[in-house]
N, C-alpha and C positions, 0 to 999 in steps of 0.2 A: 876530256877536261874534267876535273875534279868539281861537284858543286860547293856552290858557297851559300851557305845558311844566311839569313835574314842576321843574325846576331855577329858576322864576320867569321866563324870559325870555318873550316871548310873540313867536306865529308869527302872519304876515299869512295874512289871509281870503283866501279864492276865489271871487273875483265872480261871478255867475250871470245869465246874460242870458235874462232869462222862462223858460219851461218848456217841455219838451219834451210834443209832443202824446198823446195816445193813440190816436192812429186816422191816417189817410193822409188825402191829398184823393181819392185815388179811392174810399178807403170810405165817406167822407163821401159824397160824392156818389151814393153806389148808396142808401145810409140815404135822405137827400135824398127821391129819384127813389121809393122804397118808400112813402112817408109820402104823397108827391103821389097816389100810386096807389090809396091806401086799404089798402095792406098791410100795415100797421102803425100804430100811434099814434106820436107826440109823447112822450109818456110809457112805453110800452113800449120804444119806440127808446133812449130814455136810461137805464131799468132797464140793458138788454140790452146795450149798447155801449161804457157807461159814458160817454158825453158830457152835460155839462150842457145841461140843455131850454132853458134862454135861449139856447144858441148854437145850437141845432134850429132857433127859432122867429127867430131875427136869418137868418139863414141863410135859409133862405122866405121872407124879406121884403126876401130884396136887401140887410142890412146890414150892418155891421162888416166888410165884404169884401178890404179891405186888410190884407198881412201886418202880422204883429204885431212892434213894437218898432222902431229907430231907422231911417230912411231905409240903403241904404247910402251910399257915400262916391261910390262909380264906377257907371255906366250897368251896363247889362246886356249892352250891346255893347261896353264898355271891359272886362269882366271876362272876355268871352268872348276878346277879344283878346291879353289876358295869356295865359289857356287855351291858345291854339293856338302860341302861341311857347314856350312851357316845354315843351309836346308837341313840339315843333319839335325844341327843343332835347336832351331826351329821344331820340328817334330816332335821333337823330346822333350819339350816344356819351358827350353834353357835358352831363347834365342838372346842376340847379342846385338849390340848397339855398332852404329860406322865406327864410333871410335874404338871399340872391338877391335872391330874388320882391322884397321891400322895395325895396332899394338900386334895382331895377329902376325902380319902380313913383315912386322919389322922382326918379330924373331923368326920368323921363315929366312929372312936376309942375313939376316946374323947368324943362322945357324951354317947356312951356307957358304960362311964369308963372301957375301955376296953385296958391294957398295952401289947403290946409288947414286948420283951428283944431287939429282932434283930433288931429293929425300933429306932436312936436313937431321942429322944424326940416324940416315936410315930408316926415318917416322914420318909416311906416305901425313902429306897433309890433308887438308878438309877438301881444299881443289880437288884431288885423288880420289877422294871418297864420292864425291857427286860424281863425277865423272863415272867414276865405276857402277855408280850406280842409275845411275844415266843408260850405261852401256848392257846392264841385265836387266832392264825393267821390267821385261815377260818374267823374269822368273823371282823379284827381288822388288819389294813396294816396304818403305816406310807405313808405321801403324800405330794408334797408339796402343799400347798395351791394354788388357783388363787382367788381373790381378784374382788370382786362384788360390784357394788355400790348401795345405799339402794334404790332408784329410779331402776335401769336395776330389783333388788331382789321383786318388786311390780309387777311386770307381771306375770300372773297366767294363768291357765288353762281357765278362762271364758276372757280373753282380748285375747286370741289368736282364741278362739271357734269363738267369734266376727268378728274378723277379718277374717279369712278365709271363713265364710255366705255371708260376703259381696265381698271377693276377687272370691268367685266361680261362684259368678251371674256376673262377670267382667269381667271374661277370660275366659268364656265358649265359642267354638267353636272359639276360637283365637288361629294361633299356635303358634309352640314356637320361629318362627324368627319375630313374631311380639313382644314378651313381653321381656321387657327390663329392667335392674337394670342400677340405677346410683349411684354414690358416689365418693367424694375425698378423697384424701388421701394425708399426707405429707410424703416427701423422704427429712430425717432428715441427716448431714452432720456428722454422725456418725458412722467410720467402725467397722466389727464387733469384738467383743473380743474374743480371743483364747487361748488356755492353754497351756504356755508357760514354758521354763526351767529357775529355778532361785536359787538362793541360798537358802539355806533351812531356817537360820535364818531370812532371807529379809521378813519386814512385810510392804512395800511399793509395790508390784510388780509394776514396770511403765516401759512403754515404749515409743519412743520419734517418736512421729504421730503426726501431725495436725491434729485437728480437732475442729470445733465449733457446735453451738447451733441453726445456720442457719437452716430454713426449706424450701421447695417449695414443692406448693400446686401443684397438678393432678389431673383431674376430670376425672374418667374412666365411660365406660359405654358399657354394652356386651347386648348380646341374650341371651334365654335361649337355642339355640342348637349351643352357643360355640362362635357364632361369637363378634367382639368387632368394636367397632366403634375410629379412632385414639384418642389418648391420649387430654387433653386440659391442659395446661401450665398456672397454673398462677403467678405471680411472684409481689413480691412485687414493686412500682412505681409509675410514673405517666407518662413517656415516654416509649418507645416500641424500642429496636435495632434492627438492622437486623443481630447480632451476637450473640443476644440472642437464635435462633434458628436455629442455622448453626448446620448439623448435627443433625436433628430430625428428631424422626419416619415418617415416611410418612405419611401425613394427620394431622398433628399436629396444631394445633392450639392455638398461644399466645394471653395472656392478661393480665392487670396487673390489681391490687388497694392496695391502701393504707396502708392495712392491711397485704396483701400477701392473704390473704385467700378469700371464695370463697363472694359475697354480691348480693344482688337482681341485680345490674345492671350487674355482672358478668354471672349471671347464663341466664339472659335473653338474653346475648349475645352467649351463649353456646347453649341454646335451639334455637333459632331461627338460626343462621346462623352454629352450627356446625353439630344438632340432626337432624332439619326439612329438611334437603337438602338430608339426608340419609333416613328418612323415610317415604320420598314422593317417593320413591323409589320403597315400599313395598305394593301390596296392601290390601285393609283391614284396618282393628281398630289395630290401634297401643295401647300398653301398655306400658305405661312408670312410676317404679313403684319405690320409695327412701324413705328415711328419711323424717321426717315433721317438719327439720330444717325450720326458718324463710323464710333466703335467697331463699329458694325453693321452695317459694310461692310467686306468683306477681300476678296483674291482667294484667298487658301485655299480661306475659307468658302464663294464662288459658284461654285469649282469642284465641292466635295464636296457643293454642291447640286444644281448637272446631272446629275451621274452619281448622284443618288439620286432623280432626279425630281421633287426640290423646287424650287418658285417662290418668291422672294423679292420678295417688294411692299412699299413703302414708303409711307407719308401723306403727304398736303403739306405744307410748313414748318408748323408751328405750328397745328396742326390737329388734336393729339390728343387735345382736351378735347373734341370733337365726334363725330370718329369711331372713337376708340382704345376698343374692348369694356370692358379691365379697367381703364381711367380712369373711364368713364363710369356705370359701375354697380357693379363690383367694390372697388374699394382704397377706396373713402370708409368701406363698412363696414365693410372689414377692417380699416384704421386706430382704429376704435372699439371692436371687440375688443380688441386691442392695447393699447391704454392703459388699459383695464379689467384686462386680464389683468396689464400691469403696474406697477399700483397696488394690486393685489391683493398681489403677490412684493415691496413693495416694503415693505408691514405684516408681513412676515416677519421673522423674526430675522436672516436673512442679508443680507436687502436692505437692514435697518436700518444692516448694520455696512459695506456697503461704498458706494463714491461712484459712482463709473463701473458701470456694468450689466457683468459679465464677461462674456467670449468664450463660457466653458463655460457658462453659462447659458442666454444667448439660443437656441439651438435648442430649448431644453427650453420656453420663454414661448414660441417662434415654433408651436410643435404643439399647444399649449394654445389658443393662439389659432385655429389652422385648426381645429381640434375643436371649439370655441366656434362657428365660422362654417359648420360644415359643411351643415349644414340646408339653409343660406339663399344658400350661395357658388354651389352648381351651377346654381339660376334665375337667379340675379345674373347670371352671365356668359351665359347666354343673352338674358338681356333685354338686355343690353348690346350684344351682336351684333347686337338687331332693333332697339334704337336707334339705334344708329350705322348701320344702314339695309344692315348688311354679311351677313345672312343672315337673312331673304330678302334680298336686294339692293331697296332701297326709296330713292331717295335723296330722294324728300318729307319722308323724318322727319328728315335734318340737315337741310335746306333751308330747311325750319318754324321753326328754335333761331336763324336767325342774326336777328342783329338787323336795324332796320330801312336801317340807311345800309350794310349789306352784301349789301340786294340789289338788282336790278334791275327798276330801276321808272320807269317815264316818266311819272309822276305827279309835276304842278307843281304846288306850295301856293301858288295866288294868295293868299291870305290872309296871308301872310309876307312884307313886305318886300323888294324884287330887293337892295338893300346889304345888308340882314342876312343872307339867303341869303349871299349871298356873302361874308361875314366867316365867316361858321361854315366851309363848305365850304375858305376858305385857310387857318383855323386847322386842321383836322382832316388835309388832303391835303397839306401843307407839311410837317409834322412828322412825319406817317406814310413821305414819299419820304427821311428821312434814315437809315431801316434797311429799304431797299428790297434792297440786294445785303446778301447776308451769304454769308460765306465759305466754312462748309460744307457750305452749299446748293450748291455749283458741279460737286458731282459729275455725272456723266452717268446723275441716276438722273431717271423722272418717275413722276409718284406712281399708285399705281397699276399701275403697267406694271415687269414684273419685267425684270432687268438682267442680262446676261450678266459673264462673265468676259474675253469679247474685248473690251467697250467699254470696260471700266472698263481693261484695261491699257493701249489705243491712247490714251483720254484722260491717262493720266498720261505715255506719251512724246510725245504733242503738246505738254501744259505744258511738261516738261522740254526740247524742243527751243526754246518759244517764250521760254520766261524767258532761255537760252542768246543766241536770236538779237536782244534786247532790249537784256541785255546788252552784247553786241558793237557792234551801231550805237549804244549810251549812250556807250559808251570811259569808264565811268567804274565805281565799283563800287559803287552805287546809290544811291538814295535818302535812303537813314541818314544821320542827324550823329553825331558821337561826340563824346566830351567834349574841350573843348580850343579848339574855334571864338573865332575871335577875333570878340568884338560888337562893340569901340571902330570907332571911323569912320578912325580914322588911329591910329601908332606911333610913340613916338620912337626915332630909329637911334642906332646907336653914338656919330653923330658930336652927336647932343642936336638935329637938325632935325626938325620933325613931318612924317612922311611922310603926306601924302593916300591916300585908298584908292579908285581907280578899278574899273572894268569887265574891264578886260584886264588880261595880269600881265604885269610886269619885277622885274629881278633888278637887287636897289644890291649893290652892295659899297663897303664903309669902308673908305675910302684911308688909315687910320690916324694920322688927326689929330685932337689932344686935343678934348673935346669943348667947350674953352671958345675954338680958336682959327679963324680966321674961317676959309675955305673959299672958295678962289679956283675961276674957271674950270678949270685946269690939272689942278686935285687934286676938283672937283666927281667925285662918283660915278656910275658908269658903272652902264648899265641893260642887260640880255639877256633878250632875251625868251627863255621856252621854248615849244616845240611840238611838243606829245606824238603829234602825227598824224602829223609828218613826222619825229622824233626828229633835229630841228636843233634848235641854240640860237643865236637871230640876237640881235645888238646892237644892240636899238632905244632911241630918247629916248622912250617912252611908259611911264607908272608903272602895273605891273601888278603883278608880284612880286618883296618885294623879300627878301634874302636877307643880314644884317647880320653878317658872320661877323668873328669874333672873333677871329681870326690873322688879320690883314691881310697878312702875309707873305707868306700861302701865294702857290699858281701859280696857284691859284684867281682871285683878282685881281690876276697878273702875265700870264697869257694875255686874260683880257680884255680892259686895258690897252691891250695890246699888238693885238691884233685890231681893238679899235674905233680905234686910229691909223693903221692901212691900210686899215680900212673891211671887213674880211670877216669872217666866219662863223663862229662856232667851232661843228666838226662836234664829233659823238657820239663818237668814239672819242677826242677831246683833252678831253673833258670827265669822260668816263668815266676818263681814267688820272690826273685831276687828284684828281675826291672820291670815287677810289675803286670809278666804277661798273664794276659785273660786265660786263664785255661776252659770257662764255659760257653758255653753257644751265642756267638753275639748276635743283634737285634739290628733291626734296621735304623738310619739314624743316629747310631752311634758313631761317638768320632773317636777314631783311631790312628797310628803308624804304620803306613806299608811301608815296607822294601820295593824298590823299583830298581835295578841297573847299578846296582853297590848306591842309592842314596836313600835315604830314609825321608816320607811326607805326611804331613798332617793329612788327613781327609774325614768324608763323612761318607756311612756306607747307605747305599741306595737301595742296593737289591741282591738277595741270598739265593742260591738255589745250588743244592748236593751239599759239597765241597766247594763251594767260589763264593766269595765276594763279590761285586760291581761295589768301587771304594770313587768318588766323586774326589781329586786331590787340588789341595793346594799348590802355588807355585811361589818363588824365593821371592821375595821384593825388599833385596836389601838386607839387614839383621831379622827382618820382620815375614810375615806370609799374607799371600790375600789369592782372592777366589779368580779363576782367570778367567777372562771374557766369554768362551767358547770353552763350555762342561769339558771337563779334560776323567771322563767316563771307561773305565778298563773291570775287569774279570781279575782278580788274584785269586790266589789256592788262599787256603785262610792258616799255611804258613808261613805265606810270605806279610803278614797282618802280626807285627810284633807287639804291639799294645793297643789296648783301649784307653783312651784321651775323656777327662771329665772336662763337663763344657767351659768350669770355671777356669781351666787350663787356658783357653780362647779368649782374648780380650781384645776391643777394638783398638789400634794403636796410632788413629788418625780416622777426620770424617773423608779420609778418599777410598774406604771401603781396606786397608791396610790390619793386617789384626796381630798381636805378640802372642806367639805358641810355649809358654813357658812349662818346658818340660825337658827332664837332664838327656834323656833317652834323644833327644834332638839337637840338642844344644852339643852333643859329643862329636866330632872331629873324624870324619869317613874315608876311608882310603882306599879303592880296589885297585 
């Protein structure tokens, strides 16, 4: 019978499909085999077991032997089939949900023209799905998922083989209070959630907490036999109080930046005055082992680690959920301390009155918190160490964690499909090659294997010389667009003709005729090419760049004229004294016109060296130009640099930082 809610409405029944047994088939069977024997009765057997005697005595007689209740729908070789594909699928990183399993199960039916009655439209319903999964439990459990990123899911069995070849020839005959993890961590201003009583129809559960989106950053750092080194504090700012750390762990140590989080001159402050003073301590080869984040690489710091006989090791990209000590066993708990402790301060009177967790507080909650953990932190991190396989050196136990499609295995699933195989395998290995390089991975570190202070500088004067010599054979100032790019496919000129936009460039000039009167041979516009390699300007019939200047007057297009009617050349130095161009050596701080990509920019030059420019440019805002957010910094050859700009050219044309470039050489109408 259907129940009936308190409020009159009534709730649907829950079907029940026969009963669940009391006994196995293999204990049936031993009962059975007892009674055959003489070792029991018929009737003692059902006292004792609780099975009813008529299914004793069917049972011994060979009958009712078929499962109880409705056929099912698929074979037994069709259901084992579904089994080894979801397993399939499962292994590979990609597993699928019951409603999956359905949708799967309904174009298997339909591929077959194959109808079910119980299926409506052929889509096994949710009944089906329990059942089914009811029916594979040994091989088939609901779970919830945890969520991996495509980068952490590229680490395999040969990038950790790697790493640990190199980590063993590292820390051989080191012990374990010499080898050390480090890492930060942020203690976010958010208490924990609990399961609370509330109204049954309520679909807002809320409760009235402060809390925000504030974080502060920790940089912890242990042994591998347990011990830790005090906490390091960093906080967002650029001043230091001294009530920022009232009530801190003992041996704590604050600092701020910008960001709150951890940057090269943070961490060099960390290593030298909080790490070195504790490790010069100890004697012997220290190992100091982390992430191959940026910030955690300096040449300061690799130098004040030679000369104190610290090794500096780093993990593989996205690996330190696996082998990092105080990810793996440490900070889960700690974070649960933490949000205990405050949610604790937060039913205080003082936590009631303010929004944001203050500065002055957090150290005082951060020491309540390690006091809370203290018990249980110093095995933590050592278990963490013998999981991560990094003391003892064991690398079976990360080996053991990775999933199945990240290791190495010559095992071919006949039972799978060759096209399914191989759709899984291009969905997974396709999408995983598009964060296959990442950028701050290109330092000269390899994991494992600690890094000098000579490599890491030759690598940065090899980039610096190769970007330099990249530059130079580009003849351009790279890759960037900046704002302003002309999209249309053609312009119309002065004279109101649509000019097409070819490959190559030439230069029109507007013979200054209105734009509604027709335009004979005589007065047709004349074309020059430029060529920035040879720094000629020839007068070719090909439309490449065209250049619609707005004083026809000028000598601009009276030396052209004049050149293309005796058929020669106009050199650089008559072009230069017509628009102005600088023919002597310019100076830094000079503002000038480059050429970028067929458009012409205001800028200001930075820094010279050979043949190059570094020209700092403007970007379009409007009629007008102004400075863009983020230095928009490039290398030109100094003939791609068509004028020098007086500063009185430059005026501001609004207080939002907005300025008018008043110069014809700008103001003329670009076309590539």
């Amino acid at each position: 019978m259907p129940k009936v809610k308190p409020g009159g409405s009534v709730s649907p029944g829950v079907r029940r499909y026969g009963t669940k047994s009391r006994y196995t088939t293999e204990e049936l069977e031993r009962i059975l085999s007892d009674i055959k024997c003489g070792k029991i009765s018929q009737r003692e057997a059902s006292k004792l077991y609780n099975i009813p005697r008529n299914t004793l005595r069917n049972k011994l007689l060979g009958q009712h032997n078929k499962k109880v209740g409705r056929p099912t729908i698929f074979s037994k070789e069709e259901e084992l089939f579904f089994i080894q594909h979801i397993l399939y699928l499962s292994d590979e990183g990609i597993p699928i949900s019951l409603f999956d399993v359905r949708c799967v199960v309904k174009c298997y039916l339909d591929t077959q023209n194959r109808k079910v009655q119980q299926f409506k439209g052929n889509m096994p319903g949710w009944d089906w799905s329990q059942s089914f999964l009811e029916r594979h439990k040994a091989a088939l459990k609901q779970r919830l998922e945890t969520n991996i990123s495509r980068r952490r899911a590229q680490v395999n069995e040969e990038t950790l083989n790697e790493f640990f070849n190199n980590f063993e020839g590292e820390v051989s005959e080191v012990s374990a209070c010499n080898i050390y993890n480090y890492d930060e961590t942020g203690f976010h201003d958010n208490p924990s959630r609990r399961k609370l009583l509330f109204r049954r129809s309520c679909r807002h559960p809320e409760r009235i907490r402060n809390s925000t989106k504030s974080c502060y950053t920790v940089v912890f750092c242990g042994s591998a036999d347990g011990n830790f080194i005090p906490p390091y504090v960093i906080m967002k700012g650029t001043q230091k109080w001294s009530d920022w750390v009232y009530g801190a762990p003992e041996g704590t140590r604050l600092n701020t930046s910008k960001s709150g989080w951890i940057d090269n001159k943070v961490f060099d402050d960390w290593f030298e005055y909080h790490f070195l003073p504790i490790a010069k301590t100890k004697p012997g080869k220290i190992i100091l082992i982390g992430d191959n984040m940026s910030a955690h690489l300096s040449i300061y710091t690799l130098k004040l680690a030679a000369e104190n006989d610290v090794r500096l090791l780093f993990f593989p990209p996205n690996s330190t959920h696996l082998l990092q000590p105080l990810d793996v066993a440490y900070f889960s708990s700690l974070k649960t301390y933490w949000r205990q402790v405050l949610s604790s301060w937060r039913e205080t009177k003082g936590g009631k009155k303010v929004v944001a967790l203050p500065k002055a507080v957090f150290c005082q909650l951060l020491k309540a918190t390690l006091e809370k953990g203290q018990e249980t932190g110093c095995n933590n991190l050592r278990k963490g160490f013998e999981c991560s396989g990094l003391n003892p050196v064991n690398r079976d136990k990360v080996l053991q964690k990775l999933p199945m499609y990240a290791r190495t295995t010559d095992e071919v699933r006949e039972d799978v499909g060759n096209e399914f195989r191989k759709y899984i395998e291009s969905v997974r290995t396709n999408d995983l090659s598009a964060v296959h390089r990442a950028r701050k991975f290109c330092l000269p570190v390899r994991a494992g294997k600690s890094v000098s202070v000579e490599e890491v500088e030759a690598y940065y004067a090899n980039k610096e010389t190769e970007e330099k010599q990249k530059m130079t054979s580009k003849g351009r100032g790279g890759a960037r667009t900046r704002g302003g790019r002309l999209k249309s496919s053609s312009v119309r000129t002065q004279g109101g003709r649509l000019q097409s936009r070819n490959d190559s460039c030439s230069l029109e000039i507007s013979d200054g005729n209105p734009s509604n009167a027709p335009v004979t041979s005589a007065q047709e516009s004349t074309e020059v090419m430029l060529d920035h390699s040879d720094v000629v300007a020839e007068v070719e019939n090909t439309s490449q760049l065209a250049y619609a200047i707005n004083e026809p007057s000028t000598s601009i297009a009276t030396i052209v004229i004049e050149h293309q009617a005796v058929g020669e050349n106009i050199s650089h130095t008559e072009l230069a004294s017509v628009a102005s161009l600088p023919s002597n050596i310019y100076s830094v701080e000079d503002y000038v016109v480059v050429h970028y990509e067929g458009v012409l920019y205001p800028g200001q030059i930075i820094k010279l060296e050979n043949n190059l420019c570094m020209v700092r440019c403007m970007e379009k805002s409007g009629i007008n130009w102004k400075w863009p957010k983020n230095n928009d910094d490039l290398w030109y050859e100094k003939t791609d640099v068509f004028k020098k700009l007086s500063p009185q050219c430059i005026t501001p044309a609004s207080n939002r930082g907005v300025f008018q470039v008043t110069d014809p050489l700008l103001c003329a109408k670009v076309l590539f």
